[in-house]
C-alpha positions in Angstrom: -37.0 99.4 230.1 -35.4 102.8 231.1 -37.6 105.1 233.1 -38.8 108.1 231.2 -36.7 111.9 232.2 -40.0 114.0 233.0 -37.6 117.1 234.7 -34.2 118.1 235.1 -34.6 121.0 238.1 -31.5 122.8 238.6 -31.2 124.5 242.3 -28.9 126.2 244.6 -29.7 124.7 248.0 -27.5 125.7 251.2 -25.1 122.5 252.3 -27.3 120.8 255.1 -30.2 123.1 255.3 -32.8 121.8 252.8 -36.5 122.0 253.9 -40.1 122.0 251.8 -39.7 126.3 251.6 -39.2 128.2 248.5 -37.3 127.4 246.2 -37.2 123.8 247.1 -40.9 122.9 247.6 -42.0 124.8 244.7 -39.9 123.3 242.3 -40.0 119.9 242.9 -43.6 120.6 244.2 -44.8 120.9 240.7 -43.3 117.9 239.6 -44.8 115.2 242.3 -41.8 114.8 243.9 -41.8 113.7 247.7 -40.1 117.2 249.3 -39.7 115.7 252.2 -37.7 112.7 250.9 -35.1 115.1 249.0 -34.5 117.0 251.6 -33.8 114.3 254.3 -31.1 112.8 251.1 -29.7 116.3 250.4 -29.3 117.1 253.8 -27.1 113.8 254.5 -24.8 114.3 251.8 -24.2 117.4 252.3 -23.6 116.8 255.7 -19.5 116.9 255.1 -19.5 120.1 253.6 -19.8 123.6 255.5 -23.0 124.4 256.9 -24.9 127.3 254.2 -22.8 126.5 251.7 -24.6 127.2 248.5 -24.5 124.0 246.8 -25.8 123.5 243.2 -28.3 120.5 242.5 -29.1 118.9 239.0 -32.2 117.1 240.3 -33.9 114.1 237.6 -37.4 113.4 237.8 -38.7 110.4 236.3 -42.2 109.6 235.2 -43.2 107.4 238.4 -42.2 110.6 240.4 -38.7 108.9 241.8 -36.0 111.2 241.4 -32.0 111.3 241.0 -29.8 114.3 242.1 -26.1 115.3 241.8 -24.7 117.3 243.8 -22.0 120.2 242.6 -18.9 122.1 244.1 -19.6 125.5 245.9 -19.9 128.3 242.8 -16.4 129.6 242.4 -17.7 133.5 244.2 -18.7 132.0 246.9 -15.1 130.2 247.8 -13.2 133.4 246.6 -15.3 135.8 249.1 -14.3 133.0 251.9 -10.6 133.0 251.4 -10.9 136.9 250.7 -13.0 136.9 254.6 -15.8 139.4 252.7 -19.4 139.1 252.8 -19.7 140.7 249.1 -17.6 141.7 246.2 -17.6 144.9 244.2 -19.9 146.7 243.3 -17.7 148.5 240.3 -14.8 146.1 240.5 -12.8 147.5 237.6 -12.5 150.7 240.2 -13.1 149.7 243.8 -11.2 146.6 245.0 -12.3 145.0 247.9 -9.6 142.4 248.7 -6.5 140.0 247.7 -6.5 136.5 247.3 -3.3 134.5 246.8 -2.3 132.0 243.9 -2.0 129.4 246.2 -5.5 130.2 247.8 -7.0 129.8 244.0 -4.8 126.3 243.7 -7.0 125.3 246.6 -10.3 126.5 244.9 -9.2 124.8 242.0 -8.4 121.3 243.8 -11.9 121.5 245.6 -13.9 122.4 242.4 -11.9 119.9 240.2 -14.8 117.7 239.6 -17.0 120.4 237.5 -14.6 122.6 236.1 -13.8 121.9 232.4 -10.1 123.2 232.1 -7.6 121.3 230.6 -4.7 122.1 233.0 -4.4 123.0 236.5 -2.6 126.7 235.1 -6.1 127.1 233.2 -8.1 126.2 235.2 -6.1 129.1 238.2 -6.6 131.6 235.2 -10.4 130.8 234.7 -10.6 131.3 238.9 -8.3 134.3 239.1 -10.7 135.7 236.0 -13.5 135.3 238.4 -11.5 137.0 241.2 -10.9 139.9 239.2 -14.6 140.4 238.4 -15.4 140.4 241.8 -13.3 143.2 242.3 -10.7 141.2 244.3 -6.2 142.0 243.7 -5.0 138.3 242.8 -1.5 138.4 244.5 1.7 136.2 243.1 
């Protein structure tokens, strides 16, 4: 028989930096879950990607306290600001811009967040990026 769902915890943990501090321990504190146990797995496979990353977690608990957790692609701001080189996008972005990105730096965005976006083509899925861009307060260029 199937193990019974208790929790789905949804996070945003930095890429290799994990520990039993909020808003890890907390959350899966209140479920049972060994802490120390997720962050010793979440720490080795986000070992590949850049160090304080924000990566988002989907973590399952099950009713024997065992868990399951998926890892996510870096949220879409957080790779724009990167390939702009800024710490933080506008504050009134219809007014202030900040900085430029290039289409073929939102191609790249796009190939690394593949996996979770839900575009049907690669041209929507650079529209749905560049959208975020704009938001952000950032010139999309080309």
């Amino acid at each position: 028989m199937a193990k019974k769902v208790t929790a789905l915890i949804k996070l945003q943990v930095a890429a290799g930096a994990a520990n039993p501090s909020p808003p890890v321990g907390p959350a899966l504190g209140q479920h049972g879950v060994n802490i120390m146990e997720f962050c010793k797995a979440f720490n080795a496979k986000t070992d590949s990607l850049e160090k304080g990353a924000p990566v988002p977690v989907v973590i399952t608990v099950y009713s024997d306290r065992s868990f399951t957790f998926e890892t996510k692609t870096p949220p879409a701001a957080f790779l724009l600001l990167k390939a702009a080189g800024l710490k933080s996008g506008s504050g009134r972005p219809n007014t202030d811009k900040v900085g430029t990105v290039t289409t073929a730096q939102l191609e790249e965005i796009v190939k690394m967040k593949e996996p979770d976006l839900t575009a049907g083509s690669l041209e929507a899925a650079v529209r749905t990026i560049a959208g975020s861009a704009r938001s952000m307060g950032l010139v999309v260029e080309g």
